[in-house]
C-alpha positions as CSV (number, residue, x, y, z in Angstrom):
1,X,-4.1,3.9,12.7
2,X,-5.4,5.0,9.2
3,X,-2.9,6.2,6.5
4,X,-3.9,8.7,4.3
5,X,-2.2,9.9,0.8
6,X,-2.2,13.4,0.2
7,X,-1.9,14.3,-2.9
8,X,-1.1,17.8,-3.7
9,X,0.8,20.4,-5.4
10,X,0.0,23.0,-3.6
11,X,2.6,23.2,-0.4
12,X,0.2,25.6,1.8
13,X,-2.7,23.7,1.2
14,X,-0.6,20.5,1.6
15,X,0.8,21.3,4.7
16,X,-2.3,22.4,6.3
17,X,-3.9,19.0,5.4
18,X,-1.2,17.1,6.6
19,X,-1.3,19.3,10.3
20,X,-5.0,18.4,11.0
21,X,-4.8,15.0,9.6
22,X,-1.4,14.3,12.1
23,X,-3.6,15.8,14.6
24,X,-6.3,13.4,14.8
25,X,-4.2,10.6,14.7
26,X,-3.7,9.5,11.5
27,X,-0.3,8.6,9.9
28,X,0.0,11.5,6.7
29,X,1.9,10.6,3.3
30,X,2.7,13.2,0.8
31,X,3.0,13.7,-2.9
32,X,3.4,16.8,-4.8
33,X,2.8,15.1,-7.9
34,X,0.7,12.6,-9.7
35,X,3.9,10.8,-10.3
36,X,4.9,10.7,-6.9
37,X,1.8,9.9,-6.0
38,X,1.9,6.8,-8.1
39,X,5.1,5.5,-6.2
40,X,3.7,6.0,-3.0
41,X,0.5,3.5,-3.6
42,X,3.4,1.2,-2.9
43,X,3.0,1.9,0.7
44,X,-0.7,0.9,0.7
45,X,-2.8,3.9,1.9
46,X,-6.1,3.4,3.3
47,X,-7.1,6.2,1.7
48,X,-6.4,9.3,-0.6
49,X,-6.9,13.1,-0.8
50,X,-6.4,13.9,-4.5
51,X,-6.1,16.8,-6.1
52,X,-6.5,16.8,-9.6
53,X,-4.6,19.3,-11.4
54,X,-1.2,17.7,-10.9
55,X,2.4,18.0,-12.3
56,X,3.4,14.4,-13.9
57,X,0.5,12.6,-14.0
58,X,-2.6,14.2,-13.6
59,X,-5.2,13.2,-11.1
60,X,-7.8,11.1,-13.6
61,X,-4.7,9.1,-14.8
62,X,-3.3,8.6,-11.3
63,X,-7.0,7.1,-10.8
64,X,-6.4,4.2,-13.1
65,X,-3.4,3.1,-11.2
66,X,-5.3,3.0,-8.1
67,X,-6.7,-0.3,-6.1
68,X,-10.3,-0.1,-6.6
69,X,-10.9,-1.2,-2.7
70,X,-8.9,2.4,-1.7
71,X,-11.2,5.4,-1.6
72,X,-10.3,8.5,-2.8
73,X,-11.7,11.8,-2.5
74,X,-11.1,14.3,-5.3
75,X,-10.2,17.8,-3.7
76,X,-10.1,20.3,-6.4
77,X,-11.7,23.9,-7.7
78,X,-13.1,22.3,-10.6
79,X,-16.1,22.9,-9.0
80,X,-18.7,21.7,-12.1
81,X,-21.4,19.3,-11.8
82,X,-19.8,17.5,-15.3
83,X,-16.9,17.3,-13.6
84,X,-18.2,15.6,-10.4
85,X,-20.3,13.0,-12.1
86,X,-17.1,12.2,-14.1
87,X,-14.9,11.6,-11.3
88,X,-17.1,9.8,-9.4
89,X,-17.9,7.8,-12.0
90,X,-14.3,7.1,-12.7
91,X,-14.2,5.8,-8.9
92,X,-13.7,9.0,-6.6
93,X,-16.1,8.1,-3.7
94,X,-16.5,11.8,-2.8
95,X,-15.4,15.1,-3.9
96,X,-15.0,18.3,-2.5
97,X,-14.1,21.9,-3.9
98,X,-11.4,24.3,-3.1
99,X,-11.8,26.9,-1.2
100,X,-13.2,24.1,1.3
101,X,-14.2,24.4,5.0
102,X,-11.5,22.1,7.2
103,X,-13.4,20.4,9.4
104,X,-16.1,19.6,6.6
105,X,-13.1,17.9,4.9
106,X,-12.3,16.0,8.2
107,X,-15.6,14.7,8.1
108,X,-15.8,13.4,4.8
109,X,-12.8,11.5,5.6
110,X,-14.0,9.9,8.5
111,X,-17.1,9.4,6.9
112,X,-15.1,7.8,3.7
113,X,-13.0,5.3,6.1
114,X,-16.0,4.6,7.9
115,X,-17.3,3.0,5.2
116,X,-14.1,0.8,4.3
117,X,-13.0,0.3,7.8
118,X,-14.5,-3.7,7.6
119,X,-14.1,-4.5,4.3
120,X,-10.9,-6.7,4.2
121,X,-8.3,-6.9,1.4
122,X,-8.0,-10.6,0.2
123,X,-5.6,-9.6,-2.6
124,X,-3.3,-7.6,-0.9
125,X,-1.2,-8.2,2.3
126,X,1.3,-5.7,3.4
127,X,4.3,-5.8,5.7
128,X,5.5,-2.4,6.9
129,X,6.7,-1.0,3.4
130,X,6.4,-4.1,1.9
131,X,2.9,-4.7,-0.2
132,X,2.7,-8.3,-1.9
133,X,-0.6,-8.6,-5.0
134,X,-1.3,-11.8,-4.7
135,X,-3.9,-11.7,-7.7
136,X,-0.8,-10.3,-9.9
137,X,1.9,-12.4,-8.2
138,X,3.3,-9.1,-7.6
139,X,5.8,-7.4,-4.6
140,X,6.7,-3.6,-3.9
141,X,9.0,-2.7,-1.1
142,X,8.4,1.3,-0.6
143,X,6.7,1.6,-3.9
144,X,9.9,-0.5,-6.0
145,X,9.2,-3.9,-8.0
146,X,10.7,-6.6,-5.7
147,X,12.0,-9.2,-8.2
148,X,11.1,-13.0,-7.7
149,X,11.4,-16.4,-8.4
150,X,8.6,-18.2,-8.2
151,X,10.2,-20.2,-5.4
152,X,11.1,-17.0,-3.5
153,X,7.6,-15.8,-4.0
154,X,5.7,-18.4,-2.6
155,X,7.8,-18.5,0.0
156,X,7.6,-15.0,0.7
157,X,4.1,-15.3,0.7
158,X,3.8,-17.8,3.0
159,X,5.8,-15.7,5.8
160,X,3.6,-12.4,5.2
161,X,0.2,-14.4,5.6
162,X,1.5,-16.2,8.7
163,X,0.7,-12.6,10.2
164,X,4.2,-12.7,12.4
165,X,3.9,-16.0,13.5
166,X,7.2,-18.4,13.0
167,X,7.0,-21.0,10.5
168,X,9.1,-24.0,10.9
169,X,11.5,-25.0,8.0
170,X,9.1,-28.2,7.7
171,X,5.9,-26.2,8.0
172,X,7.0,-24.1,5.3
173,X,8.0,-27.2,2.7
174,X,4.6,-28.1,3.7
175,X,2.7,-25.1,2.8
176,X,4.6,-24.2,-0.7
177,X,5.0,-27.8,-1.5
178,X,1.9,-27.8,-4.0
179,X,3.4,-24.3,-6.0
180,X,6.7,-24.7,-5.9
181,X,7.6,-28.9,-6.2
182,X,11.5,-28.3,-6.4
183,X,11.4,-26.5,-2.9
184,X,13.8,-29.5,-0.7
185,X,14.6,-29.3,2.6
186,X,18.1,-28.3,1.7
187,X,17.5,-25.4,-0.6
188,X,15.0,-23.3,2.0
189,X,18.1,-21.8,3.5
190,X,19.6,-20.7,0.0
191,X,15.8,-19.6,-1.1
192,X,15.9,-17.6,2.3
193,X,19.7,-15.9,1.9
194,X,18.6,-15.0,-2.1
195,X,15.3,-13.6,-0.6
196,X,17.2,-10.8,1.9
197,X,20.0,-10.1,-0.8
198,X,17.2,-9.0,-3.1
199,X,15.4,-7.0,-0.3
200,X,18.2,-5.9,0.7
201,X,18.8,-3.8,-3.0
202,X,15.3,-2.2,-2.3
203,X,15.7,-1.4,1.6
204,X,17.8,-1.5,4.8
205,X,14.9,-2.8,6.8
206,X,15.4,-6.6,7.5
207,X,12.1,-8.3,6.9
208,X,13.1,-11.8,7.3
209,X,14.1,-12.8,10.7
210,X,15.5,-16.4,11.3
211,X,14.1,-17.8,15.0
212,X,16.9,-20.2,15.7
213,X,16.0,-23.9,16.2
214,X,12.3,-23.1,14.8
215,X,12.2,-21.1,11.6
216,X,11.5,-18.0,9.5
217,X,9.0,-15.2,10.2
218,X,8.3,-12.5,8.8
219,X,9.0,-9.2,10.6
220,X,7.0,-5.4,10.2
221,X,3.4,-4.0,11.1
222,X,0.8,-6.5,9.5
């Protein structure tokens, strides 16, 4: 199921987006401002309606925060050939004007997702709400900076790319023995209790599951 970012500031239109989105199945975030828009990226989209006239940040700055692998499609009534060259060179990958058609909309989307439905995302990987940047050493849990050691991140790491699978306490010295060479067989446990406290300040979803007598995995939709 694709999940698609609206962002909008208009409520009618908003809602009305977010109705015949749901309706063909896909899961439907919303923001009402650029800002809030920002936050959400946290929660990894596969793609975004944008409007650009926005309270907080406005749609071409929003753009700079964005992943370049997530598509966005500019929905606005800025309706001017200038302004469609500029946002699609600025990384828009379609644009659409206001008053717009709905089911022309629907199309582009599909058309949009389509495109990016195969191409796979060997920076990111996410868990539920939980997006780790591997090319930034970075985690978000619901859009908030997850705080790490590098320690806890590699392990971390580890679980989300083992795709649900249970690592074994050995397996997992194994695997983050060339990033992190103070990792012992003794301090996984304490690495793994600091790890849930901290996730624990961000979310009441428990990520982490301990499989008795085998390991650690890593819990949430891959």
């Amino acid at each position: 199921m694709s999940r698609i970012l609206i962002v909008e500031d208009d409520e009618d239109i908003g809602a009305v987006l977010q109705k015949e989105l749901l309706k063909d199945g896909y899961e439907v975030l919303r923001a009402t401002t650029g800002t809030e828009g920002r936050i959400m990226l946290g929660q990894s989209p596969d793609l975004i309606l944008m409007d650009l006239m926005l309270p907080g940040l406005s749609g071409e700055e929003l753009l700079t925060h964005i992943p370049e692998d997530t598509p966005v499609i500019a929905v606005s009534a800025r309706s001017s050939i200038d302004d469609k060259i500029s946002l699609l060179s600025k990384g828009c990958v379609d644009y659409i004007t206001k008053p717009f058609d709905i089911r022309e909309l629907k199309a582009r989307v599909t058309a949009a997702l389509r495109t990016t439905s195969r191409k796979e995302h060997p920076g990111r990987i996410s868990c539920g709400e939980m997006l780790i940047n591997t090319d930034k050493h970075e985690v978000t849990i619901e859009g908030k900076e997850l705080k790490l050691t590098r320690t806890e991140y590699a392990i971390l790491k580890m679980l989300a790319s083992a795709g649900g699978r249970v690592i074994s306490k050995s397996e997992l010295l194994d695997l983050i023995k060339s990033e992190t060479p103070d990792c012992t067989d003794s301090s996984v446990k304490v690495h793994i209790s600091n790890l849930r406290k901290k996730i624990k300040t961000l979310t009441e979803t428990e990520y982490i599951e301990a499989v008795w007598g085998i390991g650690f995995k890593l819990k949430g939709d891959q």
